[in-house]
C-alpha positions as CSV (number, residue, x, y, z in Angstrom):
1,X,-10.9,-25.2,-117.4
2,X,-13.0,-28.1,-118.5
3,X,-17.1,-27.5,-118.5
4,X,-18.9,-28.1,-115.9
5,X,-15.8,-27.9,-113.4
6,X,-15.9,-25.1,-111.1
7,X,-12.8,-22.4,-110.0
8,X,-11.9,-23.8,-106.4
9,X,-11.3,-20.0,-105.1
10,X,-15.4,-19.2,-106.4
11,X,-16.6,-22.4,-104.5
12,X,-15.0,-21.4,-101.4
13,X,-15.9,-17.7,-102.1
14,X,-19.1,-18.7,-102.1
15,X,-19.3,-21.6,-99.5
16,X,-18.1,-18.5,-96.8
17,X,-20.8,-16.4,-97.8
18,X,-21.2,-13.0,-98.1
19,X,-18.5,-11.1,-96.0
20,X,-20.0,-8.3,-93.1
21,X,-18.8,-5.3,-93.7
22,X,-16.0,-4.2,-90.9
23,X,-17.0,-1.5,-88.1
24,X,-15.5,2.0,-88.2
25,X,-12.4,2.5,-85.9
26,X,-13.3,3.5,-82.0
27,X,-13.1,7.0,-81.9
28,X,-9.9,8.3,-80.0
29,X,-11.6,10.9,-77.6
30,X,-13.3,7.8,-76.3
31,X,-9.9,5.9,-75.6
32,X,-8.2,8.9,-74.1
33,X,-11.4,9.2,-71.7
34,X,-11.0,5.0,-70.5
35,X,-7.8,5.9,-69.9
36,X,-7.6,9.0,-67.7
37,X,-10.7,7.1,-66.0
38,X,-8.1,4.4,-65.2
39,X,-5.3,6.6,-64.2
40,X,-7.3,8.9,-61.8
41,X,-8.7,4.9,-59.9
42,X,-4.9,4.1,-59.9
43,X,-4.4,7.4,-58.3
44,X,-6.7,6.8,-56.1
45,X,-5.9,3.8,-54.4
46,X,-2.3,5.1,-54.5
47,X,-3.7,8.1,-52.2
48,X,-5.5,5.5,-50.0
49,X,-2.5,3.4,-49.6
50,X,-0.3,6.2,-48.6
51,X,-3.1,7.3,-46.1
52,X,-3.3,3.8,-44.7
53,X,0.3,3.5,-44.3
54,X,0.5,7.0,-42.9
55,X,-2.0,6.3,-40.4
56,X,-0.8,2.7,-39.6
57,X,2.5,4.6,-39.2
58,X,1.3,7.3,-36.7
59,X,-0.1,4.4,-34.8
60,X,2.8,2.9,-34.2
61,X,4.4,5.6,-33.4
62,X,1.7,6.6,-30.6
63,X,1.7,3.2,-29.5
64,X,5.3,2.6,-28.9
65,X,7.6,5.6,-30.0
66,X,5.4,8.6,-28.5
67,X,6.4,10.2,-25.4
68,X,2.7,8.7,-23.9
69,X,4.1,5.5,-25.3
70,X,7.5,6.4,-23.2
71,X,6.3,7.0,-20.3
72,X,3.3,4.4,-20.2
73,X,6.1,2.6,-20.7
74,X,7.8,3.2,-17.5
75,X,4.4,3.2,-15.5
76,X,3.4,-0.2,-16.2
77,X,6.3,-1.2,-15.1
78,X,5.4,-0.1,-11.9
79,X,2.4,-1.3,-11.9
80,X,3.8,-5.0,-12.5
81,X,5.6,-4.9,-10.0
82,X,9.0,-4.6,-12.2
83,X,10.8,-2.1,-10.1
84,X,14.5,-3.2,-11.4
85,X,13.2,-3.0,-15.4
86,X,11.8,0.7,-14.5
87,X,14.8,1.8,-12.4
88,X,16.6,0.8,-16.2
89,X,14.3,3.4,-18.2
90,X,16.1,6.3,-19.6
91,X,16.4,9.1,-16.9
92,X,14.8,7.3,-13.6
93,X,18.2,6.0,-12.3
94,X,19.8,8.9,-10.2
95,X,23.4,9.7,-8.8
96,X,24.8,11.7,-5.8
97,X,25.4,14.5,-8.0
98,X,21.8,14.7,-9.3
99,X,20.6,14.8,-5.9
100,X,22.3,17.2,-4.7
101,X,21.6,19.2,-7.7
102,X,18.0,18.8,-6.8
103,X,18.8,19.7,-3.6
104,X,18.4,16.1,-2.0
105,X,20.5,14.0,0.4
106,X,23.5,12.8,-1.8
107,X,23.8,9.3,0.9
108,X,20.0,8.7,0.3
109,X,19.3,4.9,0.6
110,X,17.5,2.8,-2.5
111,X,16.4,0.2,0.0
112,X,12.7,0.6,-1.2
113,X,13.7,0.8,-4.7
114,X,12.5,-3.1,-4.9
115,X,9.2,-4.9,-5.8
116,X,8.7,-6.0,-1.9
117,X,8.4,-2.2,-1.2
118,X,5.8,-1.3,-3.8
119,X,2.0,-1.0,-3.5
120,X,-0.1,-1.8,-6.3
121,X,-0.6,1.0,-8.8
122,X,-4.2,0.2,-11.6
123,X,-6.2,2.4,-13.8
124,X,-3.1,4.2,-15.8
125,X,-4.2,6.5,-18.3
126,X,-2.5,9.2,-20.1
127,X,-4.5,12.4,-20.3
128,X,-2.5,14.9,-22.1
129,X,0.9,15.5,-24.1
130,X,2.1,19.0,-25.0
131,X,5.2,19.9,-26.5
132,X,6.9,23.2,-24.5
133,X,8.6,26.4,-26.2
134,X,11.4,24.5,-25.3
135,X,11.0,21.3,-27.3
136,X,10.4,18.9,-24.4
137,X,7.2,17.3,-24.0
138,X,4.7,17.6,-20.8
139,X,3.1,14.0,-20.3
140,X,0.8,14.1,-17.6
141,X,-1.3,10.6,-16.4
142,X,-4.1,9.8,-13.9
143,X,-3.8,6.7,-11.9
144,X,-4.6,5.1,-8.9
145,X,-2.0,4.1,-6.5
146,X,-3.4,2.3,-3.6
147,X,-6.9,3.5,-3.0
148,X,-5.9,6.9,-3.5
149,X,-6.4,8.3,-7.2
150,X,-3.8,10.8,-8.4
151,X,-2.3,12.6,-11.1
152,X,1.3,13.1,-12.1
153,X,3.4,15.5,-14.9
154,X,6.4,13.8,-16.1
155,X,8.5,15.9,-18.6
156,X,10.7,14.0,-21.3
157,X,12.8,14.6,-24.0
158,X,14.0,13.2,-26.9
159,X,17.5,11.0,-26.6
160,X,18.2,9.5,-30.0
161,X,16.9,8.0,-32.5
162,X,16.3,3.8,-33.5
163,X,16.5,3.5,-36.8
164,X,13.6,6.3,-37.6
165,X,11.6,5.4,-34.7
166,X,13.2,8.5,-31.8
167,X,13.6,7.2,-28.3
168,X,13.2,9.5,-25.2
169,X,14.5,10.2,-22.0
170,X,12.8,12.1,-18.7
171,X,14.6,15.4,-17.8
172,X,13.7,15.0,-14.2
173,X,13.7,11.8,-12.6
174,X,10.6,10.0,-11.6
175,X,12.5,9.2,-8.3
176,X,11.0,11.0,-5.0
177,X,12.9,11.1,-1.9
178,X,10.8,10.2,2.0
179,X,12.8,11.4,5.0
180,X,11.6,9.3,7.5
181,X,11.3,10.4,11.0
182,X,10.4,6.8,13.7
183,X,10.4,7.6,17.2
184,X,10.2,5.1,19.4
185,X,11.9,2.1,17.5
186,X,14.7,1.6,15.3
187,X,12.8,-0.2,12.9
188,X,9.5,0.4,11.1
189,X,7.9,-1.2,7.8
190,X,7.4,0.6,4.3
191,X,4.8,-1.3,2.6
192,X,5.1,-4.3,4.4
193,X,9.2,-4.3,4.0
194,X,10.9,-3.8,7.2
195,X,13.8,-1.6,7.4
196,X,16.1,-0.6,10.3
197,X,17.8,2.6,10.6
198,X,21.2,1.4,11.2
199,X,20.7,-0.4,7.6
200,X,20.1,3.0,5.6
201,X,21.6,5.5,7.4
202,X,25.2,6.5,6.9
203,X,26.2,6.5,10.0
204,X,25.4,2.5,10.1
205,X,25.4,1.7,13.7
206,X,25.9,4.4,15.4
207,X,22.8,5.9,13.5
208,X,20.8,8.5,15.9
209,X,17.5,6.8,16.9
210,X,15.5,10.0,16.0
211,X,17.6,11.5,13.1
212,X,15.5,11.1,10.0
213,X,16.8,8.7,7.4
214,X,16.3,9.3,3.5
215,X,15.0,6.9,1.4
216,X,14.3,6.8,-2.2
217,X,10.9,5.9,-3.8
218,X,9.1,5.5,-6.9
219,X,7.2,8.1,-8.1
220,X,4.3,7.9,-8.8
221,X,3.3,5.5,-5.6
222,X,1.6,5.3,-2.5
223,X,3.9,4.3,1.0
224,X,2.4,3.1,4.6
225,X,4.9,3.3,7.2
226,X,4.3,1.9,10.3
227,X,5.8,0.2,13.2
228,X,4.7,-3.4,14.6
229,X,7.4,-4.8,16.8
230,X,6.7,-6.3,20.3
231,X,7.8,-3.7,22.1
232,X,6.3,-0.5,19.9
233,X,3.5,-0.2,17.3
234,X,1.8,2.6,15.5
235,X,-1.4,2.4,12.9
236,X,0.9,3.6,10.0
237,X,0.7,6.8,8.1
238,X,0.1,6.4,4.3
239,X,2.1,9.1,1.9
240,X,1.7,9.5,-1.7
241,X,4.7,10.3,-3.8
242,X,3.5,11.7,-6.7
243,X,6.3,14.5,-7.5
244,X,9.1,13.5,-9.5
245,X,12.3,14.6,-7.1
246,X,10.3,15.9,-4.5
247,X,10.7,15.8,-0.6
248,X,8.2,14.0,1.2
249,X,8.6,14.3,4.7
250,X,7.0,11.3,7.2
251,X,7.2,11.9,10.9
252,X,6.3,8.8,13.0
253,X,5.6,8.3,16.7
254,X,5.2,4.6,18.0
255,X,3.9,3.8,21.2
256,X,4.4,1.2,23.6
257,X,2.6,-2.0,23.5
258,X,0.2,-3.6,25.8
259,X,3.1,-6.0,26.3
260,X,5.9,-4.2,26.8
261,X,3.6,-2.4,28.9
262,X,3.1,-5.3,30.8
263,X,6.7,-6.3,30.8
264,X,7.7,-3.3,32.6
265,X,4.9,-3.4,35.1
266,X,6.4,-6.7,35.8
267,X,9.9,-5.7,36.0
268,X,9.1,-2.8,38.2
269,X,7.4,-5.1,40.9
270,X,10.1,-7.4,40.7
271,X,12.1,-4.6,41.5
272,X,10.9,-2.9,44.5
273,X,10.1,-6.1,45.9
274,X,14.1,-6.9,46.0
275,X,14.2,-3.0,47.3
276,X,11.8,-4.8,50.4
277,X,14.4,-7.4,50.8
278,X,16.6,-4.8,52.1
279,X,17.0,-4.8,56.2
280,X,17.9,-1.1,56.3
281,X,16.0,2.2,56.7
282,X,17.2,3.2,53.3
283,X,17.7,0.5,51.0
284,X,20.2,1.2,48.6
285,X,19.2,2.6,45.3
286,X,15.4,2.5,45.7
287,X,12.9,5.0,46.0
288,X,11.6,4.5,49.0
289,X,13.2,4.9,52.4
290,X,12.4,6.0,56.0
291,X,14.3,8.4,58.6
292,X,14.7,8.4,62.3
293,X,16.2,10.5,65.0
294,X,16.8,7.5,67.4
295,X,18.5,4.5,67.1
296,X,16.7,1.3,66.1
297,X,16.6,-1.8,68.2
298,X,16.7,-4.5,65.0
299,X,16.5,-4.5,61.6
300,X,13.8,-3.2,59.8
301,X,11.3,-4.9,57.8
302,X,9.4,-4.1,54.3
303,X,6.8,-4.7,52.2
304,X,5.5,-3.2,49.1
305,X,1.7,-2.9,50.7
306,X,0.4,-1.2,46.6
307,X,2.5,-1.6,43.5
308,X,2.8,1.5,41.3
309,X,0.4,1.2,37.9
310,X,2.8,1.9,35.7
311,X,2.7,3.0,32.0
312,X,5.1,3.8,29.3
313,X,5.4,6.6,26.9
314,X,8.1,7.7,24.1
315,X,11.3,9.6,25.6
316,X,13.0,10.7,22.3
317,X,14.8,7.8,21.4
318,X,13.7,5.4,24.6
319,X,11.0,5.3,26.8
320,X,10.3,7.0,30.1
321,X,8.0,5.6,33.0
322,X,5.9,9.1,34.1
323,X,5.6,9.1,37.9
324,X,3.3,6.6,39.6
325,X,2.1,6.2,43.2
326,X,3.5,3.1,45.4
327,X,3.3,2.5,49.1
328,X,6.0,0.6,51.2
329,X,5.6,-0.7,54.6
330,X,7.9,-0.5,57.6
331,X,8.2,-2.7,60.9
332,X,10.9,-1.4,63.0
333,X,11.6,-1.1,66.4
334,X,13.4,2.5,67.8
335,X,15.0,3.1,71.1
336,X,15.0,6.7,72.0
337,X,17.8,8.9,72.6
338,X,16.3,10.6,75.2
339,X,15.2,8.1,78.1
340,X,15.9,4.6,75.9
341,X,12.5,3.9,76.1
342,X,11.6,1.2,72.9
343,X,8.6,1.8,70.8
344,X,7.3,-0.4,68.1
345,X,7.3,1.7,64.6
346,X,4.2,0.1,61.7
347,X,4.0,2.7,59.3
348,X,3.0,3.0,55.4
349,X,5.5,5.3,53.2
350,X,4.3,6.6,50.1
351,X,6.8,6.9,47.3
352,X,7.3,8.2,43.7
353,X,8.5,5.7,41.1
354,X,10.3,6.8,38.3
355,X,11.7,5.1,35.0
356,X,13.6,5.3,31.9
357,X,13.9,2.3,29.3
358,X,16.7,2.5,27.0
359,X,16.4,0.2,23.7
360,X,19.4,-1.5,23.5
361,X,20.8,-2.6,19.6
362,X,20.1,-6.1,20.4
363,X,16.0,-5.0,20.8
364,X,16.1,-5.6,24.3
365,X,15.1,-3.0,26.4
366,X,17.2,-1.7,29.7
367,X,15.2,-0.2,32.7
368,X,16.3,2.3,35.3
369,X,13.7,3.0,37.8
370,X,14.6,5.4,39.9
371,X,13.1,8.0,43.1
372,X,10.9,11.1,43.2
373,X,10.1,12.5,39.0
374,X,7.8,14.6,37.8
375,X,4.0,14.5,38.6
């Protein structure tokens, strides 16, 4: 190498600098300890992930695949309004063999099974679940149905499976049974829904005016039946059916209007008053006549002097008119027998009217009135 050139591998040695010297190795107690420290976060949040999707999980199973769930389910239905959707939820539909089973009319009617026969049903909550030796489940939920609060057990079981999610099914029917027992009209109103008893009876026409007539209902639910027709009203009786498959019996007496009342007052005048027309001493089929030992002269004349006040009350299936007070007047003039001498006869006759009213199919009404009846 000539003088006063320098080695190329000294001037960069030296244009570097002196080299640091390079720090000891990390100790491997220290590594193993950041690593378990990592492993026991990941675990961690592995555990809290499982949690959350084991809660989330039994959430949604409360929520929608729970026996509550089920029969909240069928509930708020009812309380829509839905009656067709809740008569489609596992175990409420019913057949003539699970009536009688249950010890029910097989031929009851479904006529109220309908949203225009259901009353409003608010504040469902369920307030207990508990599973039976059995392996069914006791749901029991306060509501209110009408104005009336009340409380119902359903029992339910499980009926398969969707997917993992299990479905369920009631063991008893939610279904109640009302016999309904109207006297004094063949047709009365369920919440507002009229019904007549040739229309849910199974003897159709010729349906006995005072037989009761079965009819299912939704359980839970509250039912005023009443009668409002012109010629027989009541003020209603409210029931609640809050029995799955139970027998709730309704027995309904309707009474007569002001104006049929008034109808038949009329018809009664009108009545007698052809009875008056009558030139005999006995008019023929009227309640009112007058005897005599002679032989009259003429005919005889009447008048009805004082109507009868007449009022109406339930006769089984009809009507009956009690007895009421009348006076008839007679103008005749008698010969006697005995020397021929004429006298001049003016005398009042009281009388006893007496009525029954038939209702015929057509809603008209057919009256008899007729002599002497009970006081």
């Amino acid at each position: 190498m000539e003088p006063g050139v320098k080695d190329p591998a000294a001037v960069g040695a030296a244009a570097a600098g002196p080299s640091a010297p390079a720090g000891p190795p990390a100790p491997p107690d220290r590594r193993r300890s950041r690593l378990g420290l990592d492993l026991t976060l990941l675990a961690i949040v592995g555990v809290l992930l499982i949690a959350a999707v084991g809660a989330g999980a039994a959430a949604i199973y409360r929520e929608f695949y729970s026996p509550a769930a089920f029969v909240e389910r069928y509930l708020g239905l009812l309380a829509q309004g839905r009656a067709a959707d809740a008569l489609t939820v596992s175990g409420v539909a019913v057949d003539s063999a699970e009536l009688e089973a249950a010890g029910l009319p097989a031929t009851a009617s479904d006529a109220l099974l309908r949203r225009a026969a259901l009353a409003t049903l608010t504040d469902v909550r369920i307030v207990s679940e508990e599973t039976t030796d059995s392996g069914t489940v006791l749901v029991t939920a306060d509501y209110r149905a009408g104005a009336f609060p009340g409380s119902t057990t359903f029992e339910v079981k499980r009926d398969g499976w969707v997917g993992v999610a299990p479905t369920w099914t009631f063991v008893t029917s939610p279904l109640a049974l009302m016999d309904v027992t109207v006297k004094g009209s063949m047709t009365f109103d369920v919440n507002g829904f009229t019904l007549d008893k040739r229309q849910v009876s199974p003897e159709g026409v010729d349906a006995d005016p005072v037989a009761p007539v079965s009819l299912l209902v939704f359980s839970p639910g509250i039912y005023s039946v009443s009668v409002d027709t012109a010629i027989s009203a009541t003020r209603g009786v409210a029931v609640l059916s809050d029995s799955p498959m139970a027998n709730v019996p309704v027995d309904l007496q309707a009474f007569a209007t002001p104006e049929f009342v008034q109808i038949v007052q009329q018809r009664v005048e009108e009545f007698l008053t052809s009875c008056a027309q009558q030139e005999v001493l006995q008019p023929t089929a009227c309640p009112f006549g007058f005897v005599v030992q002679d032989r009259i002269v003429s005919p005889p004349t009447w008048s009805i002097i004082s109507q009868p006040t007449v009022s109406v009350v339930p006769d089984g299936a009809g009507w009956r008119i009690p007895a009421a007070e009348a006076v008839a007047h007679i103008e005749v003039g008698i010969r006697s027998l005995f020397d021929g001498s004429v006298r001049d006869v003016a005398e009042d006759v009281p009388f006893i009217v007496t009525g029954s009213i038939a209702v015929l199919p057509d809603g008209s009404a057919s009256i008899t009135v007729g002599g002497p009846g009970p006081q």
